[in-house]
C-alpha positions in Angstrom: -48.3 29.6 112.1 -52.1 30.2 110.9 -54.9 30.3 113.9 -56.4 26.8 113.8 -52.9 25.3 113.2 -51.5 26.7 116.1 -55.0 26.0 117.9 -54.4 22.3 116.9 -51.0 22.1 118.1 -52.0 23.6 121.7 -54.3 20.9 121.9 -52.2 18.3 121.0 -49.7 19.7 123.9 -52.5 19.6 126.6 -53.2 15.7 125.4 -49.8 14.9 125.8 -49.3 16.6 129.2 -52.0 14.5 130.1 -49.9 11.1 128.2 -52.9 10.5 125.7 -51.4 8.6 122.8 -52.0 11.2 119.7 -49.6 12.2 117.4 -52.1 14.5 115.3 -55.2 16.5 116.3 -57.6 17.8 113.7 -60.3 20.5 113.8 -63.2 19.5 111.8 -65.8 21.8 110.9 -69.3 20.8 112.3 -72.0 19.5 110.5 -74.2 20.6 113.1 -74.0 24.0 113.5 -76.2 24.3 116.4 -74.1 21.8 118.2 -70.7 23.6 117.5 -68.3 24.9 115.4 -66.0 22.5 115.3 -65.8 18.7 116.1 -62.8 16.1 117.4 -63.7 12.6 116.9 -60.1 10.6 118.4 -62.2 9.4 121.5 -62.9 6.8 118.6 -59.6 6.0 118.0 -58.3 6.3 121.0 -61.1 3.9 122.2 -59.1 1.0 120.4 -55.8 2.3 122.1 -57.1 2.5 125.3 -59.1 -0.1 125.7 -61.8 2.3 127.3 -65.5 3.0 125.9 -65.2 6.5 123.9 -67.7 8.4 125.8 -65.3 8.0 128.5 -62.1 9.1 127.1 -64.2 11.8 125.5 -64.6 13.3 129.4 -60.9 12.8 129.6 -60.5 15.4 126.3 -62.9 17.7 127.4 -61.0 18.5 130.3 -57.9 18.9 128.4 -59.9 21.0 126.2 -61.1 23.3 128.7 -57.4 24.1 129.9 -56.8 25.4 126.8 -58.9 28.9 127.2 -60.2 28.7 123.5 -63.0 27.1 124.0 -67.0 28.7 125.0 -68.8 25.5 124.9 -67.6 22.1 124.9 -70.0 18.7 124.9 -70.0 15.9 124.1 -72.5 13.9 121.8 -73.5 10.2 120.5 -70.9 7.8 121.6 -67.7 10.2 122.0 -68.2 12.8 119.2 -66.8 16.2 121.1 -68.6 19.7 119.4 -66.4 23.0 120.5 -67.5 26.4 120.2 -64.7 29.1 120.3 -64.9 31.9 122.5 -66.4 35.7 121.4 -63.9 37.4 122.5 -61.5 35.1 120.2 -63.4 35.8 117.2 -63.3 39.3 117.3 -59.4 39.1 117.9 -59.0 36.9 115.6 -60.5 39.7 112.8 -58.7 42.2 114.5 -55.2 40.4 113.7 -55.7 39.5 110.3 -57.1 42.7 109.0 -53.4 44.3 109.9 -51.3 41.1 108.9 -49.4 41.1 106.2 -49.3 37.0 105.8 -53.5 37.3 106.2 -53.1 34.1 108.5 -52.0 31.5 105.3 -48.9 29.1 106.2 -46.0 29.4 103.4 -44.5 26.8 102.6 -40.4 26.4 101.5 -39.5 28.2 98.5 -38.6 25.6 96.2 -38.2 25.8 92.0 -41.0 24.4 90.3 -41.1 24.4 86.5 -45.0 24.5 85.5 -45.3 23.0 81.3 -49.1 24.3 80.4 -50.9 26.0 77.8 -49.9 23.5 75.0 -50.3 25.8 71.7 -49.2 25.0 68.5 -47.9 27.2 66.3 -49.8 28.0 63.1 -52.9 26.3 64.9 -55.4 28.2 66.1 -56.4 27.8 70.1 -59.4 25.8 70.5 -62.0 25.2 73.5 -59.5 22.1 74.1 -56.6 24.4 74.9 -58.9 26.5 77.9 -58.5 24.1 80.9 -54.9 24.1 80.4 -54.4 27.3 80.0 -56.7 28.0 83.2 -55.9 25.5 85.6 -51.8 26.1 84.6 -51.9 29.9 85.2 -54.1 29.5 88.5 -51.5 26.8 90.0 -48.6 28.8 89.3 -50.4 31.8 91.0 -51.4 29.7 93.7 -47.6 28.0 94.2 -46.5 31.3 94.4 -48.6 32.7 96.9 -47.9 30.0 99.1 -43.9 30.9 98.8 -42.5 28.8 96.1 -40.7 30.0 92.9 -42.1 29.0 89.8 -41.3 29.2 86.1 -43.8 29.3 83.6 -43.6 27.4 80.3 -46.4 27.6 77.3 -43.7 25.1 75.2 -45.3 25.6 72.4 -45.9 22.4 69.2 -43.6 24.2 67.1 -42.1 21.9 64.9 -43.7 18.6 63.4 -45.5 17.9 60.0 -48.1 20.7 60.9 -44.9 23.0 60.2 -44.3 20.5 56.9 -47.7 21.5 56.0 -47.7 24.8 56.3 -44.8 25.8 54.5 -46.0 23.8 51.7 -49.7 25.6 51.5 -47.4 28.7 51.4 -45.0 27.9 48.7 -48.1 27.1 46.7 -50.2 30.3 47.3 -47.0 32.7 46.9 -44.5 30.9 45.0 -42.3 34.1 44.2 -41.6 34.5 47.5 -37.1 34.3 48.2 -38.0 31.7 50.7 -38.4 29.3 48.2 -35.8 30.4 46.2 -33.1 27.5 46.8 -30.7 30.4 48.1 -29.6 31.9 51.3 -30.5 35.1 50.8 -29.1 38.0 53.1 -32.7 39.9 53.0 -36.2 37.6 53.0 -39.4 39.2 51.8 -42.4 40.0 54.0 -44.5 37.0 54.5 -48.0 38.5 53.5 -49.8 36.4 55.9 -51.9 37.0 59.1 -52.6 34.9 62.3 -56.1 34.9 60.3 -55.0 33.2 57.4 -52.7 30.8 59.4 -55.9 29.8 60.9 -57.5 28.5 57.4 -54.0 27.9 56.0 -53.1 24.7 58.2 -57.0 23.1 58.1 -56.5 23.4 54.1 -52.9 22.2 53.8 -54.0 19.4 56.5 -56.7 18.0 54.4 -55.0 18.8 51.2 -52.2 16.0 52.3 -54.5 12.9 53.8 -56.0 13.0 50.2 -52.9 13.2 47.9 -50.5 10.9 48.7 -48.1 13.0 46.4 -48.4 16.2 48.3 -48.0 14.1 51.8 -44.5 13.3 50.9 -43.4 16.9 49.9 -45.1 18.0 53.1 -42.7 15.3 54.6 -39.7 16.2 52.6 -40.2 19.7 53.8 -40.5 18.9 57.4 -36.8 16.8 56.9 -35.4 19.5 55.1 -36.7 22.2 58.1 -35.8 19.8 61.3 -32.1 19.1 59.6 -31.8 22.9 58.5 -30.3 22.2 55.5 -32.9 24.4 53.8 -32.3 27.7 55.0 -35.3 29.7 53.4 -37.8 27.2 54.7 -36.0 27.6 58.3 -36.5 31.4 57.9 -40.2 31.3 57.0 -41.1 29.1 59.4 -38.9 31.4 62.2 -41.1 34.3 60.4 -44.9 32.0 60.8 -43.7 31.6 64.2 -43.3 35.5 65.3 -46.6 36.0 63.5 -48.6 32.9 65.3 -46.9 33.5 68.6 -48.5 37.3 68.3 -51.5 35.7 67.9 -51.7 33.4 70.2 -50.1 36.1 73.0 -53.0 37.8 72.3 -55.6 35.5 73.0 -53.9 34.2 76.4 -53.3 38.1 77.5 -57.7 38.0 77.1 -57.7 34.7 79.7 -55.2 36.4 82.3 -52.4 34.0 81.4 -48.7 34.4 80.9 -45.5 32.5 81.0 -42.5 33.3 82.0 -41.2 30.7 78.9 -42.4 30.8 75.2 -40.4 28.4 74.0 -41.0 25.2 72.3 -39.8 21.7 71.6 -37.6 22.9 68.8 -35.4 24.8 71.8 -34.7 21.0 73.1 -32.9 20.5 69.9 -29.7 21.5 71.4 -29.6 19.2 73.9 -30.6 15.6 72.2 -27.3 14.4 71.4 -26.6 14.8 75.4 -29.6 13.5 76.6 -29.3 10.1 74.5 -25.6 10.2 75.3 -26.8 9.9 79.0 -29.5 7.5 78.4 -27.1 5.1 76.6 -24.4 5.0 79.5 -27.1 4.3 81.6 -27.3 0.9 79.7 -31.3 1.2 80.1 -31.8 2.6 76.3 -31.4 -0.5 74.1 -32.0 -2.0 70.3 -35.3 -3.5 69.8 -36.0 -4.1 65.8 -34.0 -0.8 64.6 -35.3 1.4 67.2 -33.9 2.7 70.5 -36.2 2.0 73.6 -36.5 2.1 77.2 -38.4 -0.5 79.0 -40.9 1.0 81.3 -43.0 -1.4 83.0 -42.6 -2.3 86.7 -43.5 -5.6 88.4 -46.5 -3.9 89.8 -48.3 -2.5 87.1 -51.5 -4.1 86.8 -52.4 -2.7 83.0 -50.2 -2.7 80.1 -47.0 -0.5 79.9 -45.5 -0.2 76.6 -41.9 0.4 76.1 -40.8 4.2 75.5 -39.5 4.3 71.7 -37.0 7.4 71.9 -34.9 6.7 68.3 -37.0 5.3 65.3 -35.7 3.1 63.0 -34.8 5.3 60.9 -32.9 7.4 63.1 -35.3 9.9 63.5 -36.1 11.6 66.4 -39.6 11.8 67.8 -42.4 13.7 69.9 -41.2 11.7 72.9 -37.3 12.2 72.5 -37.9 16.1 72.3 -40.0 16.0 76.0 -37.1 13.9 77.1 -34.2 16.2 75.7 -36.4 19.0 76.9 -36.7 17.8 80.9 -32.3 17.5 80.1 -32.8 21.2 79.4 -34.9 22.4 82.5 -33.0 20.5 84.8 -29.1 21.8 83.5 -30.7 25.6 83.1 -32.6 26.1 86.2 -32.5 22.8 88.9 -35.9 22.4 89.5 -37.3 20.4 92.7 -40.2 19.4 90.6 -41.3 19.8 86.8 -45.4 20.2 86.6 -47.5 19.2 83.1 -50.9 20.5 83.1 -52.4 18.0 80.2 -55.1 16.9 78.9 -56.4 13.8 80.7 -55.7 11.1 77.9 -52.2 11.9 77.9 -51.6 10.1 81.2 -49.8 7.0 80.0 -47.7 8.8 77.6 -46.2 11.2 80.6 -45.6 8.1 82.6 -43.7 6.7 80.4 -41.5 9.3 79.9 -41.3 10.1 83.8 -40.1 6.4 84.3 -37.7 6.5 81.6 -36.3 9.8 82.7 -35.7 8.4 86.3 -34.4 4.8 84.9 -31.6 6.1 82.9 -30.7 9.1 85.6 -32.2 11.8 83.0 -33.3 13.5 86.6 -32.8 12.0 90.8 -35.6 10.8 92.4 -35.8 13.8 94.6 -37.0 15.5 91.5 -40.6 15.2 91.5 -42.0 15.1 87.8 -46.0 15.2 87.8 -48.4 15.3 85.3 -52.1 16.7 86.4 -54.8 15.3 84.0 -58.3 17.7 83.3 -60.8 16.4 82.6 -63.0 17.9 79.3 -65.2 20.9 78.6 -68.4 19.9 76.9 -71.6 21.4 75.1 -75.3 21.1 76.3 -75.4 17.3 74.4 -72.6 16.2 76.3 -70.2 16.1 73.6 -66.9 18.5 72.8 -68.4 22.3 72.7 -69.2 23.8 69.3 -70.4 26.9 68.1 -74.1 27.5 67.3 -73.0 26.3 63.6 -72.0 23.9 64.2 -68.3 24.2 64.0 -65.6 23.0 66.6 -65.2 26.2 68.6 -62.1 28.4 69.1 -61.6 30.1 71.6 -61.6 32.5 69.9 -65.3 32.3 69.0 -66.0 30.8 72.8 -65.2 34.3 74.4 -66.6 36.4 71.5 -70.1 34.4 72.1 -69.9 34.4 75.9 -69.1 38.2 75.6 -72.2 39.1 73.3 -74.7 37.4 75.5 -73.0 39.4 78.5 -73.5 42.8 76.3 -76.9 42.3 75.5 -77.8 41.9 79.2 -75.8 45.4 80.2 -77.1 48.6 80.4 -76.6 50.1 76.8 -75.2 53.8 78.3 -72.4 52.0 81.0 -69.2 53.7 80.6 -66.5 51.3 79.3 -69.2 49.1 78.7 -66.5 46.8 76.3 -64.1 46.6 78.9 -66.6 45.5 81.8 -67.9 43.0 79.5 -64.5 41.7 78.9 -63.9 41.1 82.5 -67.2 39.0 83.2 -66.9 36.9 80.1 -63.6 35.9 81.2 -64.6 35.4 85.0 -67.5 33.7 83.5 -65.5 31.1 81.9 -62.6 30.7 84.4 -65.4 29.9 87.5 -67.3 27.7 85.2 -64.4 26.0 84.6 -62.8 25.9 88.1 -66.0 24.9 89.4 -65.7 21.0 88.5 -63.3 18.7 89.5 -60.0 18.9 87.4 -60.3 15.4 86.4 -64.1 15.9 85.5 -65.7 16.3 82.2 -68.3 19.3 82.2 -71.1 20.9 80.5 -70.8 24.5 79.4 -74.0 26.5 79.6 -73.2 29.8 78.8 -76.4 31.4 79.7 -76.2 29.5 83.4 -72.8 30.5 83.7 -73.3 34.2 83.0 -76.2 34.7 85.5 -75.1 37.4 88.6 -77.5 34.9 90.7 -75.9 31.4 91.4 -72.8 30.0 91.7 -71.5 31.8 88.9 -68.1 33.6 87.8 -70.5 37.4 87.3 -72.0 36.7 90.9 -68.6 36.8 92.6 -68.0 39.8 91.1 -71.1 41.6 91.9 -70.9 41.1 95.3 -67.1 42.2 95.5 -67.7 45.2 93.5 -70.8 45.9 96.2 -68.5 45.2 98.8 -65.9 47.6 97.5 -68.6 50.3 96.8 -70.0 49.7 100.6 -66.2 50.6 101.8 -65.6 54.0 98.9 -68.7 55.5 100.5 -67.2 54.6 103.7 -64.1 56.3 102.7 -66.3 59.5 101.1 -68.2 59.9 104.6 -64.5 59.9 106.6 -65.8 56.8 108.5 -62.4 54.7 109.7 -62.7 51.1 110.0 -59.7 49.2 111.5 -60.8 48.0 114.3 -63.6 45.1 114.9 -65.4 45.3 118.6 -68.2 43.1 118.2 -69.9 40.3 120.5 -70.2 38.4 116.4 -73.8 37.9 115.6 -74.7 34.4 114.0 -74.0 35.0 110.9 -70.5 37.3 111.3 -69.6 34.6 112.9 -70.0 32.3 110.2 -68.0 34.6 108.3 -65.5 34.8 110.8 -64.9 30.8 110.9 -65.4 30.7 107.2 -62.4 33.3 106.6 -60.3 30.9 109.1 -61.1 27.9 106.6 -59.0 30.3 103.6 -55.5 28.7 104.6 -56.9 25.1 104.9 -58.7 25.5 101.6 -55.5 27.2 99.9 -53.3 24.4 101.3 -55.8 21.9 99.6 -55.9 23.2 96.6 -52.6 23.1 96.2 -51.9 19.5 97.8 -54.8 18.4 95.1 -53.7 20.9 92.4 -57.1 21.1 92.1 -58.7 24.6 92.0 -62.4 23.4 92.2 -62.1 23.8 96.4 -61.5 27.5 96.2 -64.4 28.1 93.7 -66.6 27.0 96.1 -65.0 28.5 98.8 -65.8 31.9 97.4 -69.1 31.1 96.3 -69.8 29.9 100.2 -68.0 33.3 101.3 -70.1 35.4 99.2 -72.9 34.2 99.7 -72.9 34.8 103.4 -71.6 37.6 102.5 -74.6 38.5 100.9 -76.5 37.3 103.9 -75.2 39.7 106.0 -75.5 42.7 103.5 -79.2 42.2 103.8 -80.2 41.7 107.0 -77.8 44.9 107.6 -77.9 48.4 107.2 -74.3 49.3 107.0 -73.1 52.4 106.3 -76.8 53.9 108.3 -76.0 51.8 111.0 -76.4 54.6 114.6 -74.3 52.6 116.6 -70.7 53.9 115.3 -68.4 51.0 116.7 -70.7 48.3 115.3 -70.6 50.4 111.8 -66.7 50.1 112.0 -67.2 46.9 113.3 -69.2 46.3 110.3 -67.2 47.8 107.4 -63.9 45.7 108.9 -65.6 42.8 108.1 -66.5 43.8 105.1 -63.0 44.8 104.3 -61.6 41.6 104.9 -64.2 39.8 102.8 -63.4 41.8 100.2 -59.8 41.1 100.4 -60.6 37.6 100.6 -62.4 37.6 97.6 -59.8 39.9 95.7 -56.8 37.7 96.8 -58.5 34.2 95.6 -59.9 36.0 92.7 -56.5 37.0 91.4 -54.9 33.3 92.0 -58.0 32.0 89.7 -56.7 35.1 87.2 -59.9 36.5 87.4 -60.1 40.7 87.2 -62.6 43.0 89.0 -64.0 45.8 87.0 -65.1 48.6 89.0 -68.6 48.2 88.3 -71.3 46.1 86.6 
């Protein structure tokens, strides 16, 4: 169990020893420093219990509290409010344990499967500044979930089939007509496709535009996409399988830049397989019915206060849309790997489409109600004028362009003789963006400023990483001098002992972070960390420190700061170079 868990618990034995009616105790760190470092504020509560004035019971705690051997200082202030202090002696333990631990005092929790849907690309269209909070905030939960114990799968589930593929194809067949694809034959061989994840970039945007101005060319595009959905048309099935290898390359690449991965690149054309059963099980549920043609599930609950439209899941038609591929999709995860919950990192404005399809996956027994299915809105990234980002021209950014801009107002700012100057300058545009973009609430819009964001003073991506890299250089010259530092011996000055009860914070943070799945709480967690951090760098003299158990004492700390800061850095899949 982590420290101030396990101090919590001892206090809540020693109350009920003493038959005080709690059933939870909770350190909360003090507003008031100079008071204490911690406060308990149930002589309130139990007030009402009781029947007793507060600043009573509060004299009743106290002696509880003193029985526990934790505690330096204990008073009490205002009407009941009690202010603890923890003991010296404690604190320098406490750094003692944790430097050797393996578990660096964070709680687990049970290992259970969750199956995390983020990222959200679509093939043969180019990432944009919309796609970056998803891809962030997706790679640093599942890094997160699985530092805290739980297994997680990874899926970018790509847009990979739709009228953008319709489109496509048809731009194509009109550029490079000889191609076999198009030559109404299954061929054994098909030619190369001499086209780029460049030109797919322009190629949808023309074909796209092309189509909402000729009504002609829309119905080809849609008699393609028919023709490529039924795969009756073999070429077009082949070129499209061929503009998927190229875009996915493409798109690989640009994720591999923002630290993201997934353990799944598959799309919605892989739920294909499995509509026919998911419909089948939907029907003998007796919840998907006829409504003018169409097959829909009614949603709405005798709660809801707004609106909830029915979930249409068979057009008309016949055809299958958007909504019956996420359905036959969830049929998919759930027979392949059993998840315990099923996570959607989405855009904000997508909320009322996800809960429809959550309530008509549990109405017709799609998944149990023990299977949790959440979606976790973001909020949107913005320019200086408070509207979606663009580039300095003007254009709707890429991203793409974002990181190549970021990146060349990092390089002009760098020393122009630094060794692997491209590389560095990699790794701070990309920690530049992530903080930035960690550092709001998820569900709030923001403003990107680049030059704010890539200033090494602030609360800023590049001044994390200064400080760790100084941090790591304090503890190489440590190494280069022989000086060993595994033990901490200190009476903790003020401000190591902010660190001290600042680095027992990292599990509650962690824990709320992920409760939330919102990363925002550990962004400022390191910034706070640093920060003192900093402090403490400059008011001392480290590695010239005389005293040689406080210079051990010393570089310990600093070695489990540094830790700190690498192990949250790597859950927000941000990188370290080795200098700056």
């Amino acid at each position: 169990m982590n420290f101030l868990n396990t101090v919590e618990k001892d206090i809540l034995n020693k109350f009920k020893e003493n038959n005080i009616p709690l059933d939870e105790v909770k350190l909360l760190t003090s507003g008031k420093k100079e008071l204490g470092d911690y406060q308990i504020n149930d002589a309130m509560k139990l007030a009402k219990i009781l029947h007793k004035s507060p600043r009573d019971i509060a004299e009743e705690l106290v002696k509880c509290l003193e029985e526990t051997g934790y505690f330096k200082n204990i008073n009490i202030a205002g009407a009941g409010f009690i202010n603890l202090s923890f003991k010296d002696e404690l604190l320098t333990k406490y750094v003692e344990k944790v430097i050797k631990s393996s578990t660096k005092d964070v709680e687990k929790l049970d290992s259970d499967r969750i199956i995390i849907d983020y990222g959200g690309a679509n093939i043969a269209k180019t990432l944009h500044v919309g796609h970056l909070r998803s891809a962030n905030i997706g790679e640093a939960l599942k890094r997160l979930a699985r530092y805290l114990g739980k297994e997680v799968i990874s899926d970018v589930h790509f847009g990979d089939i739709g009228r953008q593929s319709g489109m496509v194809i048809y731009e194509i067949k009109e550029r490079y007509p000889h191609l076999n694809y198009f030559s109404g034959k299954e061929e054994t061989t098909w030619d190369e496709l001499p086209i780029t994840g460049e030109d797919l970039e322009e190629i949808y945007p023309t074909a796209s535009n092309k189509a909402k101005n000729d009504e002609k060319i829309m119905d080809e595009v849609r008699k393609i996409t028919a023709e490529l959905e039924s795969g009756k048309n073999k070429g077009y099935v082949a070129l499209w399988d061929k503009i998927k290898e190229i875009s996915t390359k493409d798109i690989k690449s640009i994720y591999k830049e923002l630290n993201t991965d997934f353990d799944l690149w598959e799309g919605e054309s892989d739920a294909f397989p499995y509509i026919k059963e998911t419909i089948d099980i939907m029907e003998k549920s007796g919840y998907l019915v006829e409504s003018e043609g169409a097959k829909i599930v009614e949603v709405i609950e005798d709660d809801d206060k707004a609106p909830m439209p029915s979930l249409v899941v068979i057009k008309s038609n016949g055809a299958t849309l958007y909504a019956t591929r996420e359905l036959a999709t969830i049929t998919s995860r759930m027979k392949r790997f059993n998840p315990k919950e099923i996570w959607y990192v989405v855009d904000m404005r997508q909320g009322l489409y996800f809960e429809q399809v959550f309530r008509a996956s549990y109405k017709t027994g799609l998944v149990s109600k023990d299977t949790v299915l959440a979606y976790y809105g973001f909020g949107t990234m913005n320019g200086t004028d408070g509207k979606p980002f663009k580039t300095r021209d003007g254009n709707a950014a890429t991203l793409k362009s974002l990181i190549k801009s970021v990146k060349e107002e990092i390089l002009a700012h760098m020393n122009k003789d630094m060794d692997n100057k491209e590389e560095i300058a990699e790794k701070i545009t990309i920690a530049a963006i992530k903080y930035a973009d960690f550092l709001p609430n998820r569900t709030t819009d923001y403003i990107f400023e680049p030059s704010k964001f890539i200033d090494v003073e602030g609360k800023t991506g590049p001044y994390i990483l200064y400080n760790t890299i100084r941090m790591k250089s304090i503890l190489n010259k440590a190494n280069d001098m022989g000086i060993n530092y595994t033990n901490y011996y200190n009476k903790p000055t003020d401000t190591e002992k902010e660190i001290i009860l600042l680095l027992m914070e990292k599990n509650n943070i962690l824990h709320k972070a992920y409760n939330n799945k919102d990363l925002s709480s550990i962004a400022d967690y390191l910034y706070n960390l640093t920060s003192l951090f900093s402090r403490f760098y400059e008011t001392n003299h480290i590695l010239t420190e005389s005293d040689e158990k406080i210079k051990e004492s010393w570089l310990t700390l600093t070695k489990l700061v540094k830790e700190t800061n690498e192990e949250l850095l790597d859950i927000l899949a941000i990188e370290v170079p080795e200098k700056m």
